[in-house]
py3Dmol code that shows the C-alpha trace and the ligand (Angstrom):
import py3Dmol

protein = """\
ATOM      1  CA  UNK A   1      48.547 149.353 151.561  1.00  0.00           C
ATOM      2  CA  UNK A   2      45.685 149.857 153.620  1.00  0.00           C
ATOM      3  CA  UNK A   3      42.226 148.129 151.998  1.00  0.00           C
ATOM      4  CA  UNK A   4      40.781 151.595 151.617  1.00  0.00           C
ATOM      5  CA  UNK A   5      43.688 152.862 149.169  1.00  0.00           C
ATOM      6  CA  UNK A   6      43.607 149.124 147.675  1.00  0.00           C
ATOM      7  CA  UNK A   7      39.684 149.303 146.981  1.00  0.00           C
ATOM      8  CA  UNK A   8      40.084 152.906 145.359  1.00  0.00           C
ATOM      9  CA  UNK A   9      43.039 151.891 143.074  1.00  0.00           C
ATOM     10  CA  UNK A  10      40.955 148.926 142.053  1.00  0.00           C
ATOM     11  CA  UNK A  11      37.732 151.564 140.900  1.00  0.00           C
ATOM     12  CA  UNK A  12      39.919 154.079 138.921  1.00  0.00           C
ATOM     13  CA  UNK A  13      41.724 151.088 137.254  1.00  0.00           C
ATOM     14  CA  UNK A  14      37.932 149.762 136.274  1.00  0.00           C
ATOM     15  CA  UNK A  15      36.475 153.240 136.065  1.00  0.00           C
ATOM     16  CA  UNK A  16      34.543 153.178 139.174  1.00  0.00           C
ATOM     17  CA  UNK A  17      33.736 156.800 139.273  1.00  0.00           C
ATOM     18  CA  UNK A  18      30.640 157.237 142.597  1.00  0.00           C
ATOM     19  CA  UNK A  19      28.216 154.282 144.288  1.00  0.00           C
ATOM     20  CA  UNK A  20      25.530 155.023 141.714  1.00  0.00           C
ATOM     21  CA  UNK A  21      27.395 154.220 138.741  1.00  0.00           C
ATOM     22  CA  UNK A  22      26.456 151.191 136.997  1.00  0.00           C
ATOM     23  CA  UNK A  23      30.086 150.781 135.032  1.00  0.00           C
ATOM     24  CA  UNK A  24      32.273 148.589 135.268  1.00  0.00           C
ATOM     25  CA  UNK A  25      28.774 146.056 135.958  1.00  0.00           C
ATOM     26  CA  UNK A  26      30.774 143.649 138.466  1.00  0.00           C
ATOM     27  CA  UNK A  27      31.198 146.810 140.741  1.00  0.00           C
ATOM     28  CA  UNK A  28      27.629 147.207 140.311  1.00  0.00           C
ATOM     29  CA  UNK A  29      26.152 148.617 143.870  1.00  0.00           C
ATOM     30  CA  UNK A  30      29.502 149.451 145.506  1.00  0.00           C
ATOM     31  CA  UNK A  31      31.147 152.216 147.042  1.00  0.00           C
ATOM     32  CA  UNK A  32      33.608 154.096 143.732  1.00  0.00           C
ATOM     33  CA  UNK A  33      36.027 156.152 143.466  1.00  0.00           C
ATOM     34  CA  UNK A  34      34.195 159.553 144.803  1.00  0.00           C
ATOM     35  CA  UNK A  35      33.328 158.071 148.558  1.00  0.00           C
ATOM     36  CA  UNK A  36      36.430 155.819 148.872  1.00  0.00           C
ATOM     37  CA  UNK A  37      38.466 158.697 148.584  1.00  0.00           C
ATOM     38  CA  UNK A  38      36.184 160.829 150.814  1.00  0.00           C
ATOM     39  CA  UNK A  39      36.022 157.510 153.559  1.00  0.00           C
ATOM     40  CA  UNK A  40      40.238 157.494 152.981  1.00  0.00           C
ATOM     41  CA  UNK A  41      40.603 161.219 154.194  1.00  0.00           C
ATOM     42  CA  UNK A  42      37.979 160.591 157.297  1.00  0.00           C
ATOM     43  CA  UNK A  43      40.638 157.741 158.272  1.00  0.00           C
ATOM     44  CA  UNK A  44      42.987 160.526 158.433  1.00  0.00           C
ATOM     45  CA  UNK A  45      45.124 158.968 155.308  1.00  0.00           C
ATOM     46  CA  UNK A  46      46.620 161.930 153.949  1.00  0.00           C
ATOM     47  CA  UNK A  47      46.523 163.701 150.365  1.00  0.00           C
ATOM     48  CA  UNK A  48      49.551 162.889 149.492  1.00  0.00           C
ATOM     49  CA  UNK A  49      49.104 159.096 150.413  1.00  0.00           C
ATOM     50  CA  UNK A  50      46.196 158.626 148.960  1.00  0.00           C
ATOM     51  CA  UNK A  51      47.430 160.355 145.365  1.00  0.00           C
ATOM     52  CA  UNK A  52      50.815 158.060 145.802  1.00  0.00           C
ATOM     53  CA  UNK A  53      49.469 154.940 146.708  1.00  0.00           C
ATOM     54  CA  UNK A  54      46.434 154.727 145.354  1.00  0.00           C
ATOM     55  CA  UNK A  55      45.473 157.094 142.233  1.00  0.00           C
ATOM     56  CA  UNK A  56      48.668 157.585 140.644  1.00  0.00           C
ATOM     57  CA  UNK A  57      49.762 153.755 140.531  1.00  0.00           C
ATOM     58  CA  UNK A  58      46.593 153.083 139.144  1.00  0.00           C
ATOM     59  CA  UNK A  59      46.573 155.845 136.424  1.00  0.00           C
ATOM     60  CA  UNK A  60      50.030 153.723 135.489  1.00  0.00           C
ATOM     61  CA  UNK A  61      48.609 150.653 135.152  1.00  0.00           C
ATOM     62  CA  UNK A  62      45.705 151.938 133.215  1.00  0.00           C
ATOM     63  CA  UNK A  63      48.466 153.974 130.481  1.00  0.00           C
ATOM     64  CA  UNK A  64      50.594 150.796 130.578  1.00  0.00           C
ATOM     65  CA  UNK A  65      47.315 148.974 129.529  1.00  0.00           C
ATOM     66  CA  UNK A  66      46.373 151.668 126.515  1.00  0.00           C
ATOM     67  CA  UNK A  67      50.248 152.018 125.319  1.00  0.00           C
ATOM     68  CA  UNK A  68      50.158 148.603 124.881  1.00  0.00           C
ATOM     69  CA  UNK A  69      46.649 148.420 123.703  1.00  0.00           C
ATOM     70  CA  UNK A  70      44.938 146.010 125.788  1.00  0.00           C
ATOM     71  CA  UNK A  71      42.490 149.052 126.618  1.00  0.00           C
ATOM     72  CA  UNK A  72      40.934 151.894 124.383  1.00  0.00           C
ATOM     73  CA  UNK A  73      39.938 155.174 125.052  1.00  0.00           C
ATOM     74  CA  UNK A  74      36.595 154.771 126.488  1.00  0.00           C
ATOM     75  CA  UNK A  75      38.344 152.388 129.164  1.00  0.00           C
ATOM     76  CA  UNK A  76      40.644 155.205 129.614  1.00  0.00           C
ATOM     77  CA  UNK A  77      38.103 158.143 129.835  1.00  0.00           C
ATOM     78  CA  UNK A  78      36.521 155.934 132.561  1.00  0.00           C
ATOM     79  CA  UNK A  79      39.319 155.905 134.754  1.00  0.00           C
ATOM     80  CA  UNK A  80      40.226 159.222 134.189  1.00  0.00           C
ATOM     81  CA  UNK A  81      36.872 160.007 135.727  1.00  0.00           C
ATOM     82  CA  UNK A  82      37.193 157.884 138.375  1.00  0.00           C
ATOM     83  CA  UNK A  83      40.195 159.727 139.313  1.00  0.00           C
ATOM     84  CA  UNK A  84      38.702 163.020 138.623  1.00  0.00           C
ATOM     85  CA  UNK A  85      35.601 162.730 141.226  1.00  0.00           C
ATOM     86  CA  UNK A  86      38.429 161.156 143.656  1.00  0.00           C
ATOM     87  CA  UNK A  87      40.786 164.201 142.907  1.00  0.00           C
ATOM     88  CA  UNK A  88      38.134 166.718 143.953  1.00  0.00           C
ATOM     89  CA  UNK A  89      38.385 165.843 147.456  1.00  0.00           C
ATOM     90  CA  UNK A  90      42.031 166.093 147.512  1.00  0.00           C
ATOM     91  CA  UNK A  91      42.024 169.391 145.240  1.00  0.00           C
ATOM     92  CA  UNK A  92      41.365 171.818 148.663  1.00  0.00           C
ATOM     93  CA  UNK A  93      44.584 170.239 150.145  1.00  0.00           C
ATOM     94  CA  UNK A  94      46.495 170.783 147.086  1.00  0.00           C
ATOM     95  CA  UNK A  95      45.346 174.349 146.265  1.00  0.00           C
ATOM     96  CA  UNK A  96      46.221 175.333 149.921  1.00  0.00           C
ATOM     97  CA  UNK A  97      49.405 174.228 149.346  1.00  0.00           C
ATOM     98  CA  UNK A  98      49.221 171.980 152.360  1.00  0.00           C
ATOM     99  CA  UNK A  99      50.335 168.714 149.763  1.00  0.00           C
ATOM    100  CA  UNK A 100      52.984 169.633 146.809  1.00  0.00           C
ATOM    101  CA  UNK A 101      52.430 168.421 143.581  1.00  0.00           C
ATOM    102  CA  UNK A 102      55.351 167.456 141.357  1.00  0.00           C
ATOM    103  CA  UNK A 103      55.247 170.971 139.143  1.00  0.00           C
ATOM    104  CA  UNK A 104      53.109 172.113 136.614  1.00  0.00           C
ATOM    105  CA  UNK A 105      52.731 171.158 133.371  1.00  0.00           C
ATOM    106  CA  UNK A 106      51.114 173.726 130.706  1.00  0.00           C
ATOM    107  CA  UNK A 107      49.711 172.048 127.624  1.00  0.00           C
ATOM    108  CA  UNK A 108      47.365 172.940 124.455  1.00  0.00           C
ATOM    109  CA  UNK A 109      46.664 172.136 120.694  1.00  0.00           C
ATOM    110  CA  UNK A 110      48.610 174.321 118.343  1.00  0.00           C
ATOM    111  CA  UNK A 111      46.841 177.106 116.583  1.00  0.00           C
ATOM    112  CA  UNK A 112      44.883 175.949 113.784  1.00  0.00           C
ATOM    113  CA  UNK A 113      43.663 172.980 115.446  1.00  0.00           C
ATOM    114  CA  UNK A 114      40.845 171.883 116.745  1.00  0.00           C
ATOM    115  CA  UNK A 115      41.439 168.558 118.049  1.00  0.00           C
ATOM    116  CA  UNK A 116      41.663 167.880 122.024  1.00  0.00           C
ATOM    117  CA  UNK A 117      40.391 164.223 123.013  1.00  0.00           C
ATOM    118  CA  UNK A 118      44.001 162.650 122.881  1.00  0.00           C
ATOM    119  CA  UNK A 119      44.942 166.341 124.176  1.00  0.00           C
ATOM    120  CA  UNK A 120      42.740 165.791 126.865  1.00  0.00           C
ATOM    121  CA  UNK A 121      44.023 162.263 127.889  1.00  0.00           C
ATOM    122  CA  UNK A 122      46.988 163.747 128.029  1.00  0.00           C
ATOM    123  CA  UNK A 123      46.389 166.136 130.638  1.00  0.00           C
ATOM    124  CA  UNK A 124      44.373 163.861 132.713  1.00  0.00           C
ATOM    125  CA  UNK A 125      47.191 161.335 132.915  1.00  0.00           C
ATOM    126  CA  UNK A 126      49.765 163.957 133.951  1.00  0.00           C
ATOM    127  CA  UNK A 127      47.552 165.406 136.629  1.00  0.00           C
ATOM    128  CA  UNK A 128      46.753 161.680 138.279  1.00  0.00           C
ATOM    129  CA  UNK A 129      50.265 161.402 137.863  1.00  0.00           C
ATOM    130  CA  UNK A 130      50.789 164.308 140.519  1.00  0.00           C
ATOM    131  CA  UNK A 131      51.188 167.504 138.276  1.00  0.00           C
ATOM    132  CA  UNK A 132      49.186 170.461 138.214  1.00  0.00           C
ATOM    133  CA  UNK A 133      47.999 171.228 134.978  1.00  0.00           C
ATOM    134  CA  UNK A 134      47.438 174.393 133.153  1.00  0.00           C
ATOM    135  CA  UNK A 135      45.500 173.352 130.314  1.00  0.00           C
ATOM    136  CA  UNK A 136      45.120 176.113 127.803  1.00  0.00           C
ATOM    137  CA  UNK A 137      42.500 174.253 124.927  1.00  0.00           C
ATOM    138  CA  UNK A 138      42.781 174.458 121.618  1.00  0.00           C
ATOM    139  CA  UNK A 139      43.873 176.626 118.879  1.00  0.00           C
ATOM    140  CA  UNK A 140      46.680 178.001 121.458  1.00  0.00           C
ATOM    141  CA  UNK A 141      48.992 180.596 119.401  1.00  0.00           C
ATOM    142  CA  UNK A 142      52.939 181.380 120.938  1.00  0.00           C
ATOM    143  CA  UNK A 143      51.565 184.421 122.291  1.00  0.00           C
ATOM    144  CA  UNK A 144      49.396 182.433 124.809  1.00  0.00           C
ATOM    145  CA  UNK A 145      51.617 179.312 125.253  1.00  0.00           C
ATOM    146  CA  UNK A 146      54.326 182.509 126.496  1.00  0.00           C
ATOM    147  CA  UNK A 147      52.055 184.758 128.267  1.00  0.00           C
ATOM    148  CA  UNK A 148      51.238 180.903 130.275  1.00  0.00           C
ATOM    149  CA  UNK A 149      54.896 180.059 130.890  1.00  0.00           C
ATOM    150  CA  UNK A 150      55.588 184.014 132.377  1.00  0.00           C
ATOM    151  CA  UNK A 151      53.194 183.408 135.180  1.00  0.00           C
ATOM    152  CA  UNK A 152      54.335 179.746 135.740  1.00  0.00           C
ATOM    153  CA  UNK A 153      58.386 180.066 134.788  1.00  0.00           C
ATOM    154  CA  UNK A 154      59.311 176.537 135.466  1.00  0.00           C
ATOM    155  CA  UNK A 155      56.426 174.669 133.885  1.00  0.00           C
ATOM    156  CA  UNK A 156      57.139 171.923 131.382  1.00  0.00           C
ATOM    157  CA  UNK A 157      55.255 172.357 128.322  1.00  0.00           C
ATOM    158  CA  UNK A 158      53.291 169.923 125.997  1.00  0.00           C
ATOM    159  CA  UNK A 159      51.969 170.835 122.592  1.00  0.00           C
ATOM    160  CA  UNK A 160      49.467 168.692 120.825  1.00  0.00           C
ATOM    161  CA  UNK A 161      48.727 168.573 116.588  1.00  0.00           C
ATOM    162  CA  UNK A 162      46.130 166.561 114.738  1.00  0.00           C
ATOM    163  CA  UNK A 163      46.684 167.893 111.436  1.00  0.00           C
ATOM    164  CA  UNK A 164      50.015 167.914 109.218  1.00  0.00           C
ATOM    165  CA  UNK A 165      48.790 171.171 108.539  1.00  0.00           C
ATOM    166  CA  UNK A 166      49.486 172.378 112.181  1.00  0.00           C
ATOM    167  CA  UNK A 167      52.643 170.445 112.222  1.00  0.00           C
ATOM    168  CA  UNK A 168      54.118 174.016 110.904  1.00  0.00           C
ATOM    169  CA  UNK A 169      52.285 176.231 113.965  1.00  0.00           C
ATOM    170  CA  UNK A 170      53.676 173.432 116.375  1.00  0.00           C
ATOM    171  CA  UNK A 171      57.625 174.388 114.871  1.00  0.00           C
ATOM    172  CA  UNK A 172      56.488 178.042 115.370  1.00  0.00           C
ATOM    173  CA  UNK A 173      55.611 177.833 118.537  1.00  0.00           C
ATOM    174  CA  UNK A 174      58.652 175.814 119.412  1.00  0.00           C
ATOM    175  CA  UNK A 175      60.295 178.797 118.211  1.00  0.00           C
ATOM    176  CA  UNK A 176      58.533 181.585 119.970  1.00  0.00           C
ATOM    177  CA  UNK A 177      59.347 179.821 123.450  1.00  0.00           C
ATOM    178  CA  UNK A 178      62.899 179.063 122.942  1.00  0.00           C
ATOM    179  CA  UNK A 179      63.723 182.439 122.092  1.00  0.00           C
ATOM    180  CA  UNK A 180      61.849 183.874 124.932  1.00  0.00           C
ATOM    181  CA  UNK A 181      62.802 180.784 127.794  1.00  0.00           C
ATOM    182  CA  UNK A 182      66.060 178.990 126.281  1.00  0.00           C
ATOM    183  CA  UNK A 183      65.450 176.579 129.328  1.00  0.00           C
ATOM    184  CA  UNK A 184      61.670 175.417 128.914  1.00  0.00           C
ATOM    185  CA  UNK A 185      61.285 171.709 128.824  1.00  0.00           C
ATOM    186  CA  UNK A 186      58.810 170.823 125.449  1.00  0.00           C
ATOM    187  CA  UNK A 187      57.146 167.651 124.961  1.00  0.00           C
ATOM    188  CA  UNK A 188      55.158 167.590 121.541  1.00  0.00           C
ATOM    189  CA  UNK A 189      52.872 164.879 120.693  1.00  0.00           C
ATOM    190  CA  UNK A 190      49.234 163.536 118.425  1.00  0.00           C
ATOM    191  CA  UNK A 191      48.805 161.503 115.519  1.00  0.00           C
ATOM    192  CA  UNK A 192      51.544 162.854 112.841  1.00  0.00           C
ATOM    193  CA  UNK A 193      54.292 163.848 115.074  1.00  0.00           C
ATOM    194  CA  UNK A 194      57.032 161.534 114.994  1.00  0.00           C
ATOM    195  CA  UNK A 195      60.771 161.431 117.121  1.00  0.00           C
ATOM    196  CA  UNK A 196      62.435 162.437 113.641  1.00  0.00           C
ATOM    197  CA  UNK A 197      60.036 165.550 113.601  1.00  0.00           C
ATOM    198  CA  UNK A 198      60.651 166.655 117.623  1.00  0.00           C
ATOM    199  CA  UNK A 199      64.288 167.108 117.407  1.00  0.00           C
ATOM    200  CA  UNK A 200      64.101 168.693 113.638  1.00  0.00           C
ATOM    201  CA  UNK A 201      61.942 171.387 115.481  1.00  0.00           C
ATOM    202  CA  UNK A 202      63.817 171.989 118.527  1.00  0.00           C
ATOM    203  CA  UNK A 203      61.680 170.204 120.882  1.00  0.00           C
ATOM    204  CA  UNK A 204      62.714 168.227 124.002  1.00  0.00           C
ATOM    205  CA  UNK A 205      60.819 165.237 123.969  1.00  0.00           C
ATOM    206  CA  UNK A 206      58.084 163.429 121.964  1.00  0.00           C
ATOM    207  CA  UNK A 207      55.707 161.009 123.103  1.00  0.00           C
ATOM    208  CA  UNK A 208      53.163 158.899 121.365  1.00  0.00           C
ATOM    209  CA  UNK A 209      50.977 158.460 123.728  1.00  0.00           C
ATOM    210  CA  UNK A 210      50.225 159.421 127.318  1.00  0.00           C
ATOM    211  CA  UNK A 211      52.006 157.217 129.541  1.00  0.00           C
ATOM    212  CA  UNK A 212      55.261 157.799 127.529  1.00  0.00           C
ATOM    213  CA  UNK A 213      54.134 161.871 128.441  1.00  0.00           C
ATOM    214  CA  UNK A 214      53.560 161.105 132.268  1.00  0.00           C
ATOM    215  CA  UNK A 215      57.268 158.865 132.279  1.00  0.00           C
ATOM    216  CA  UNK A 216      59.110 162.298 130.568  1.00  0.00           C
ATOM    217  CA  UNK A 217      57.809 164.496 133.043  1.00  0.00           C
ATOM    218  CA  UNK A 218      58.435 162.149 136.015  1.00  0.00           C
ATOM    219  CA  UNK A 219      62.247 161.534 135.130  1.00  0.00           C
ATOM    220  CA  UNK A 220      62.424 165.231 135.169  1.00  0.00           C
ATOM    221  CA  UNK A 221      62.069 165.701 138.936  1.00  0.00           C
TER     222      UNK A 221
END
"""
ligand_1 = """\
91
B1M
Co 39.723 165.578 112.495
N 41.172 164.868 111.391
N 39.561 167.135 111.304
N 38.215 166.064 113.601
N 39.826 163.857 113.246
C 41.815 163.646 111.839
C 42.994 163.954 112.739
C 42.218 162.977 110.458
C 43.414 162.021 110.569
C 40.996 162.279 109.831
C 41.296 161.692 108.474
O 41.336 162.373 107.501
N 41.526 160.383 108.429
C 42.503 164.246 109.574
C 43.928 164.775 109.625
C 44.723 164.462 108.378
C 46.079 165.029 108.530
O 46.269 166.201 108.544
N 47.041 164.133 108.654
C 41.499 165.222 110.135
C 41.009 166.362 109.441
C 41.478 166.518 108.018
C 40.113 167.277 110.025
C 39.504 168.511 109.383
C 40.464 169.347 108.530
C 38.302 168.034 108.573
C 37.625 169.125 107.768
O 37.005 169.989 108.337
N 37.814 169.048 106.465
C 38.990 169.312 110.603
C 40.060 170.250 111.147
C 39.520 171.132 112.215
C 40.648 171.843 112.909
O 41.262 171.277 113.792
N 40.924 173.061 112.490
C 38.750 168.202 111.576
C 37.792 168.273 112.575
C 37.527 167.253 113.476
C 36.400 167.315 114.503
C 36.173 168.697 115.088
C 35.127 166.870 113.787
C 36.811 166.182 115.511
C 37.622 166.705 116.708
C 36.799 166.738 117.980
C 37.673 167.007 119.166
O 38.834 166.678 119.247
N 37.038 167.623 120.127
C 37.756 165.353 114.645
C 38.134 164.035 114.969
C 37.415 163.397 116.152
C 39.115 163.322 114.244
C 39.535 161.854 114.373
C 38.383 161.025 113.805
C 39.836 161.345 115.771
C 40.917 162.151 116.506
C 40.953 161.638 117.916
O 40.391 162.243 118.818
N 41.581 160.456 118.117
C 40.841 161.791 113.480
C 40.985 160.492 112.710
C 41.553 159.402 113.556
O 42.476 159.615 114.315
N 41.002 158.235 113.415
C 40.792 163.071 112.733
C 41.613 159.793 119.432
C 42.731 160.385 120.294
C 42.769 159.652 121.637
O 43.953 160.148 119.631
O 44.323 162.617 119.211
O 45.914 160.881 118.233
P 45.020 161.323 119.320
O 45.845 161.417 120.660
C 46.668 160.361 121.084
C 48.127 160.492 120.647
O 48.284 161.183 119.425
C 48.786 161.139 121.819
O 48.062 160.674 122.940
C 46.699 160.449 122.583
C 46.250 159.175 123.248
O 47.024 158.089 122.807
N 48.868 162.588 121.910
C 49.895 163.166 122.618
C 48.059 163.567 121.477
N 48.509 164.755 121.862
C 49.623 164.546 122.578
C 50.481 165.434 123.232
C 51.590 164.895 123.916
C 51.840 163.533 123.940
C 51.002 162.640 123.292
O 52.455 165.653 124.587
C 52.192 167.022 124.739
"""
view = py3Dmol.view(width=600, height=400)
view.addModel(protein, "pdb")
view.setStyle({"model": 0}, {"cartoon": {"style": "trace"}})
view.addModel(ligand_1, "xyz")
view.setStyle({"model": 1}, {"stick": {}})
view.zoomTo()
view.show()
């Protein structure tokens, strides 16, 4: 791997997000994730190269780290941003189509709920894992999860709950999209959603965490 890609995986693994940032402190001073990326594409390394060798191992490593809990979410946040200010230089390529992404992936908290941080790690995993995501927030009733999958057919989709209470809305929802698009893949997830309570629902898949979520989708193309 050329040092370029090397340095960058090393900033979004520590959170390195630009030059000026003073986190992780033994980066201190140094070039993050925002100009490495921008240096990577002026050596003519391409999109796609830099988001497979660099970014998307390293988002890996850091979900590996949190599944397993040697991390916590303001480790993970960090290197989410890191690989947010690197994915804005590649976004142009991607939105031109010139680089494919691995599908799309449409994902919001149930109606009734107001929680998105663990929704939101979610989603920023999958995306530096190489999907394009269509995130739709919170409180997301069938009638927008549906109106979402007509304009992007063949998008895997990932509901989030918090609350027992939303638990129900999460089964509904499962519902309204399986009657509408037998063949839509669902992965449900947060805090009181268990295996047991996936398949009693109808869903495809659940994950407890992101990694797990970012695996799924990936042994689906
Ligand atoms: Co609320 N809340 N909250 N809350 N809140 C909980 C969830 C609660 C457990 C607290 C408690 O009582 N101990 C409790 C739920 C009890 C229950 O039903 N079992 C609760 C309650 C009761 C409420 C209110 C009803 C309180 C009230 O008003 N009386 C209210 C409901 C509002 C609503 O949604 N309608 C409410 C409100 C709020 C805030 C708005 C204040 C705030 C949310 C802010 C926000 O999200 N922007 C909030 C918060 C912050 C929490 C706690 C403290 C933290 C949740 C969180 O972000 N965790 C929470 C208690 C706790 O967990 N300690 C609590 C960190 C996050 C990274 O984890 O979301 O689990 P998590 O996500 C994980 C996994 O679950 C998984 O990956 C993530 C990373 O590992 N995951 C997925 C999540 N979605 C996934 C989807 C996937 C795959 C994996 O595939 C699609």
């Amino acid at each position: 791997m050329s040092e370029i890609l090397h340095l960058l995986a090393q900033c979004v693994e520590k959170g390195k997000t630009d030059k000026a940032s003073p986190y992780p402190p033994d980066l201190k001073g140094q070039d993050g994730a925002d100009e490495l990326a921008k240096l990577a594409l002026e050596n003519g390394i391409s999109p796609a190269e830099i988001l497979d060798n660099a970014l998307i191992p390293a988002m890996a490593i850091v979900g590996n780290r949190f599944s397993r809990k040697e991390i916590y979410v303001p480790q993970m946040l960090m290197a989410a941003k890191a690989m947010n200010s690197a994915m804005k230089h590649l976004k142009p390529y991607f939105l031109s189509g010139e680089t494919k992404r691995k599908g799309k992936f449409i994902i919001g908290t149930v109606s009734g709920d107001l929680h998105d941080i663990g929704k939101n790690l979610v989603a920023m995993m999958i995306e530096g894992g190489g999907w394009e995501v269509i995130d739709l927030g919170v409180d997301v009733g069938p009638e927008k999860f549906l109106k979402a999958i007509e304009h992007n057919p063949d998008a895997v989709i990932g509901l989030s709950a918090l609350l027992t209470t939303t638990m129900e809305n999460m089964r509904k929802t499962v519902i309204a999209i399986r009657e509408k698009n037998a063949g839509s893949k669902i992965l449900v997830g947060g805090a009181p959603v268990t295996m047991d309570y996936c398949e009693k629902i109808g869903a495809d898949f659940y994950s407890p965490d992101p990694q797990g979520a970012v695996n799924y989708l990936n042994h689906l193309v």
